[in-house]
ChimeraX commands (.cxc) that place a marker at each C-alpha (Angstrom):
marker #1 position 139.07,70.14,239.28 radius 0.5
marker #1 position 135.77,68.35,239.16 radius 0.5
marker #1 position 135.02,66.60,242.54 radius 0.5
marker #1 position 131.59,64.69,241.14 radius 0.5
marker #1 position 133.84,63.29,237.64 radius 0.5
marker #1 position 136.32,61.96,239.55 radius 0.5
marker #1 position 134.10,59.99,241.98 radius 0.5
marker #1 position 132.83,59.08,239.06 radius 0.5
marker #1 position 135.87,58.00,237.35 radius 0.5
marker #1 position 136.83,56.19,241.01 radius 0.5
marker #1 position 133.63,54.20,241.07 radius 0.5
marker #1 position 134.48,53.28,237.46 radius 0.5
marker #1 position 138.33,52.51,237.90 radius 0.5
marker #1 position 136.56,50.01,240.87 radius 0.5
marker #1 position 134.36,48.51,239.25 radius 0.5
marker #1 position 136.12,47.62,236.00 radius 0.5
marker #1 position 138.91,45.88,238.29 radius 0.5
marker #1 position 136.32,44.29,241.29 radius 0.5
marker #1 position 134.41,42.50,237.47 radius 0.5
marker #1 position 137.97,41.91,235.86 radius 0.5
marker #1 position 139.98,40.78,239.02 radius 0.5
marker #1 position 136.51,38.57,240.23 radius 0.5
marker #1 position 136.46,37.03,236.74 radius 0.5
marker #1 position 139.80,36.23,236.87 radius 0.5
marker #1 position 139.75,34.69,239.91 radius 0.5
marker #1 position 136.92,32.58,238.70 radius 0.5
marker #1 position 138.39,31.19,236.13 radius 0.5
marker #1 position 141.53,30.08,237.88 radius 0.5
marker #1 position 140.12,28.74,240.69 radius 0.5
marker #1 position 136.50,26.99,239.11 radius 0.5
marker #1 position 136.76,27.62,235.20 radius 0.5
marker #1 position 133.85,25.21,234.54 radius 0.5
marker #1 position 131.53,26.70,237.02 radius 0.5
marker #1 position 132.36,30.09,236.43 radius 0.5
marker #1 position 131.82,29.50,232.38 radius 0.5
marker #1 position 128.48,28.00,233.90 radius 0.5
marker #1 position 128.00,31.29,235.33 radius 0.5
marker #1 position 128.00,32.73,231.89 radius 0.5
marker #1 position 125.47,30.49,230.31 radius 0.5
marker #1 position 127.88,28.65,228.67 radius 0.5
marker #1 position 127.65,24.73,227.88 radius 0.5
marker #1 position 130.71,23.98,226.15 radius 0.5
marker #1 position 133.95,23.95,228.41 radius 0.5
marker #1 position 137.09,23.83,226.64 radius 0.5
marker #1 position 139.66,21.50,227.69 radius 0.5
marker #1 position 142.06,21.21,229.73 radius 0.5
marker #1 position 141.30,23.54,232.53 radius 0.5
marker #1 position 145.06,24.86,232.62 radius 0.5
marker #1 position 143.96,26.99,228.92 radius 0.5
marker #1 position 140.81,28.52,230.86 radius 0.5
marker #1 position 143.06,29.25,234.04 radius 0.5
marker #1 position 145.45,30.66,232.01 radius 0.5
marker #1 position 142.91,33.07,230.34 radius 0.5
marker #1 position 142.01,34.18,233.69 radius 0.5
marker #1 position 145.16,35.05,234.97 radius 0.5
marker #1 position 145.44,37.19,231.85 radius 0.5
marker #1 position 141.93,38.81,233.00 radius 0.5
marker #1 position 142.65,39.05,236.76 radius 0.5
marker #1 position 145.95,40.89,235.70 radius 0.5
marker #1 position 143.96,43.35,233.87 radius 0.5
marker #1 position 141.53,43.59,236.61 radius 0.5
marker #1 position 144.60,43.95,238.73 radius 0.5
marker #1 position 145.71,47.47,237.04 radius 0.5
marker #1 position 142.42,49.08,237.62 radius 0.5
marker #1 position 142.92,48.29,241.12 radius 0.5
marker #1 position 146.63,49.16,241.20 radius 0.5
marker #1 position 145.88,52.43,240.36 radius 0.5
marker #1 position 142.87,53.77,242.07 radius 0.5
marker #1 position 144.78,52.44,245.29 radius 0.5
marker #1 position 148.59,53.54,244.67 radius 0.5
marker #1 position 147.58,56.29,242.74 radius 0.5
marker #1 position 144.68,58.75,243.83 radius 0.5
marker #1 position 143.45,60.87,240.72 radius 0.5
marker #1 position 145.12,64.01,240.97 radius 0.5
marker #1 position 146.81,66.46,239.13 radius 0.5
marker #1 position 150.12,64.31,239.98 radius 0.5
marker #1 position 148.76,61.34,238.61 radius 0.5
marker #1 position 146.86,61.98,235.25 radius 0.5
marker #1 position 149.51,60.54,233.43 radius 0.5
marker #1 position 149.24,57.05,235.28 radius 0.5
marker #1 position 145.67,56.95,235.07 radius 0.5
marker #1 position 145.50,58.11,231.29 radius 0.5
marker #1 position 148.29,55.34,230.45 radius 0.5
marker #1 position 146.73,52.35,232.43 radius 0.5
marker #1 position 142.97,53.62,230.72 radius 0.5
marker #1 position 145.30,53.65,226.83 radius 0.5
marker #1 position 146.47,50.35,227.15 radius 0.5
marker #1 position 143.34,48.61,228.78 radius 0.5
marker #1 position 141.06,49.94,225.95 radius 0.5
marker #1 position 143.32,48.38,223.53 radius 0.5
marker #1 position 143.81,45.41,225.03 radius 0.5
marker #1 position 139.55,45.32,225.58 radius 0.5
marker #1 position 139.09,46.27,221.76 radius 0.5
marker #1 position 141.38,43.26,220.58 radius 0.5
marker #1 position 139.47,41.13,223.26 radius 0.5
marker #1 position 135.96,42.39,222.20 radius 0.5
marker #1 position 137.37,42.32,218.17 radius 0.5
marker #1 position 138.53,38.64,218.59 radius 0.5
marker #1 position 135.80,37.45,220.09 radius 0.5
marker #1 position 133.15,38.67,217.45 radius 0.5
marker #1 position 135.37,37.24,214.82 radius 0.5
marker #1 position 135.01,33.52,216.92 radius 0.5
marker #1 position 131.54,33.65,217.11 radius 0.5
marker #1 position 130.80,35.25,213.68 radius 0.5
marker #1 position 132.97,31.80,212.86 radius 0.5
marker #1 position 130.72,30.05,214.77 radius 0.5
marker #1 position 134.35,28.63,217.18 radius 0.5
marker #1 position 132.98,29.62,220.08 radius 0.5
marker #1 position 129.40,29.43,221.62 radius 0.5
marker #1 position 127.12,32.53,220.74 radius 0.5
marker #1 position 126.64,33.54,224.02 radius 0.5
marker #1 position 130.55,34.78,223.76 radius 0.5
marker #1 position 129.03,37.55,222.63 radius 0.5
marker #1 position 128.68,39.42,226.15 radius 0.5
marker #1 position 132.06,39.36,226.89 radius 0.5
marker #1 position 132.56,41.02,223.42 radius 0.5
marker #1 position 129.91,43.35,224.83 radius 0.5
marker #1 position 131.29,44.11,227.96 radius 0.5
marker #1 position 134.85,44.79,226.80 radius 0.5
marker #1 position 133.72,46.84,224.40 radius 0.5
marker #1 position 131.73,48.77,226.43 radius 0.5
marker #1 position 134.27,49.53,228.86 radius 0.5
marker #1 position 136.82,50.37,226.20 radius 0.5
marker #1 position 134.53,52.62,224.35 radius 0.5
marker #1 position 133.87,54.22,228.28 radius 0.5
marker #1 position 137.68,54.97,228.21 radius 0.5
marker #1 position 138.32,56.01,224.25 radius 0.5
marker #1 position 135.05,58.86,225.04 radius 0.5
marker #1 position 136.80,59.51,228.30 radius 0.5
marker #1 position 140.08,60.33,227.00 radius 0.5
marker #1 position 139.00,61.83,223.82 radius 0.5
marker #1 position 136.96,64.35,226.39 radius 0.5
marker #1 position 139.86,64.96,229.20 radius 0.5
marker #1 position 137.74,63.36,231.57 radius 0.5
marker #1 position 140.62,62.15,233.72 radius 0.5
marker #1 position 142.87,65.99,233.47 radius 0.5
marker #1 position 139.72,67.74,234.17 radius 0.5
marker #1 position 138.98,65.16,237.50 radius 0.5
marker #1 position 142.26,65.90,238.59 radius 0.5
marker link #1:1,2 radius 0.2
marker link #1:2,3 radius 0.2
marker link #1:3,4 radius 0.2
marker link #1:4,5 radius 0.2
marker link #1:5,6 radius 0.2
marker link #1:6,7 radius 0.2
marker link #1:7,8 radius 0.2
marker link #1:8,9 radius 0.2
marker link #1:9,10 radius 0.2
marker link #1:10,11 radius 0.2
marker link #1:11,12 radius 0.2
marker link #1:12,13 radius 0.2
marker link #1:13,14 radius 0.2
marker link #1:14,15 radius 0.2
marker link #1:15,16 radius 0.2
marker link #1:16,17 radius 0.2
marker link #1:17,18 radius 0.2
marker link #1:18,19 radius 0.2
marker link #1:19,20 radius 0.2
marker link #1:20,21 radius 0.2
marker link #1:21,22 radius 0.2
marker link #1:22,23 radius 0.2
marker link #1:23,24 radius 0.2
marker link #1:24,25 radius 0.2
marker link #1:25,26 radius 0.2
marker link #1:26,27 radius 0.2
marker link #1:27,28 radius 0.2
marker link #1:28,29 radius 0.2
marker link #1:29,30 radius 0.2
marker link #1:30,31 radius 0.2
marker link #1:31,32 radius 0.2
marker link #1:32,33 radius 0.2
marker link #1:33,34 radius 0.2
marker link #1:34,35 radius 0.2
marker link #1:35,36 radius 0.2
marker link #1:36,37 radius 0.2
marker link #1:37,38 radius 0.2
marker link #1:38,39 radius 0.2
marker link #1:39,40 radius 0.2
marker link #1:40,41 radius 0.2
marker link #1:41,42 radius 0.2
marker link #1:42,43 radius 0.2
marker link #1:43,44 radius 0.2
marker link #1:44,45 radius 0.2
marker link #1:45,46 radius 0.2
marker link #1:46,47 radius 0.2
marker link #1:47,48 radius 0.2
marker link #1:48,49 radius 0.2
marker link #1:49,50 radius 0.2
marker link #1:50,51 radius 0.2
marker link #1:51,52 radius 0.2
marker link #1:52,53 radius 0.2
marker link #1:53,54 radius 0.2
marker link #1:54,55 radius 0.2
marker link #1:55,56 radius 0.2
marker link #1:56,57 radius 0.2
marker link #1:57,58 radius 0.2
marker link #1:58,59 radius 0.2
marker link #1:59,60 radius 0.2
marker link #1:60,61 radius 0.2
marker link #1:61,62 radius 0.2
marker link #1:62,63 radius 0.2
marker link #1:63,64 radius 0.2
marker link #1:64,65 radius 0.2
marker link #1:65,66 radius 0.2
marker link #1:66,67 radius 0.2
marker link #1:67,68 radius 0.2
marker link #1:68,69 radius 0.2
marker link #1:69,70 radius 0.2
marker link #1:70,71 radius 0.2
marker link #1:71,72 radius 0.2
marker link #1:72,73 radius 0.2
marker link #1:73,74 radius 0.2
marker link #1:74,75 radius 0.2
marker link #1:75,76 radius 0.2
marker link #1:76,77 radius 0.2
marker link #1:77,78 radius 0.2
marker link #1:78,79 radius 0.2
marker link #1:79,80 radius 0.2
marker link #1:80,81 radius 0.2
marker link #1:81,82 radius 0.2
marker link #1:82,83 radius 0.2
marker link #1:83,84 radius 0.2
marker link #1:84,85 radius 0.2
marker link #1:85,86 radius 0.2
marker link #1:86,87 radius 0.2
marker link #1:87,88 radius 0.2
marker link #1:88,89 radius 0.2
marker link #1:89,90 radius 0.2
marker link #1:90,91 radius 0.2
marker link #1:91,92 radius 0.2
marker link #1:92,93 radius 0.2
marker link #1:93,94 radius 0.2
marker link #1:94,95 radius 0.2
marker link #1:95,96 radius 0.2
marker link #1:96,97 radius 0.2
marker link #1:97,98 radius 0.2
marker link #1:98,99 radius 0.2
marker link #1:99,100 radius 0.2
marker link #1:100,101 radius 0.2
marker link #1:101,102 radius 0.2
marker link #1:102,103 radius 0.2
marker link #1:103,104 radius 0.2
marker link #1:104,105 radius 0.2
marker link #1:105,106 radius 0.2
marker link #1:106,107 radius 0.2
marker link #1:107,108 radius 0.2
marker link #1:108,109 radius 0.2
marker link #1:109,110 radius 0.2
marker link #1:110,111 radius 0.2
marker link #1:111,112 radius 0.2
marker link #1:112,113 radius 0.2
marker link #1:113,114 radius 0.2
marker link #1:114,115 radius 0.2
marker link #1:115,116 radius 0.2
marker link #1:116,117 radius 0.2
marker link #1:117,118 radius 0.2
marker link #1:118,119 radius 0.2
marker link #1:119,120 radius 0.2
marker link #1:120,121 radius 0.2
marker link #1:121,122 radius 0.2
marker link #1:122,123 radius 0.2
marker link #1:123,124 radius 0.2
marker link #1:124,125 radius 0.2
marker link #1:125,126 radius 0.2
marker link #1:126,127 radius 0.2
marker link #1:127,128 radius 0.2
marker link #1:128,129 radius 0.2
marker link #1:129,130 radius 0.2
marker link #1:130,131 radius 0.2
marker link #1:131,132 radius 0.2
marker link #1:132,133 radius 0.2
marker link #1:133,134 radius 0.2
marker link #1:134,135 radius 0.2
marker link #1:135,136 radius 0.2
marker link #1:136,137 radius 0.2
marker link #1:137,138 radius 0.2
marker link #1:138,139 radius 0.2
view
């Protein structure tokens, strides 16, 4: 067991879910404002598509949260954590993939591009992590 990884990988598991969940909640409850937020000018229409989008983003927010707090990271639980890190990187590389096809498109406004960035980041965190063990040797 490695006591300063899994802080680590604690901090992480928070802060993916606090920008995830946040975002999410954004976009439900001020979708124009929050798009603001992001330096973006064009606000697609209606509303209920962008709060839609964010319940799909506070939901995976939601599982980053879900399981630092149900689940601490211990030799019990490496199979929770591994499976909720599997499925958000995939879900963040078809995110971070779709968007770069928009914009490359020119569909969606070029400053898109960060939340291509950010997914992609944070899955390529997780693929490195689980490729390494990171989680089974935190436990």
């Amino acid at each position: 067991m490695n006591y300063r990884l899994r802080g680590w990988l604690t901090v992480y598991q928070y802060l993916a879910g606090l920008c995830d969940a946040g975002t999410g909640i954004l976009l439900i409850a001020a979708p124009a404002f929050t798009l603001s937020l992001m330096g973006l000018s064009i606000v697609p229409q209606p509303d209920a598509f962008l709060r839609y989008i964010g319940v799909f983003v506070f939901a995976v927010g939601v599982t980053y949260l879900w399981t630092a707090m149900r689940w601490p990271l211990d030799e019990r639980f490496v199979l929770v954590w591994s499976t909720q890190w599997k499925i958000t990187a995939l879900v963040r590389m078809l995110v971070a993939t779709f968007v770069v096809w928009q914009v490359v498109a020119g569909a969606i406004e070029p400053r898109w591009i960060t939340v291509a960035l950010s997914d992609g980041l944070f899955a390529a965190i997780q693929i490195v992590g689980l490729a390494n063990g990171w989680i089974e040797r935190a436990a």
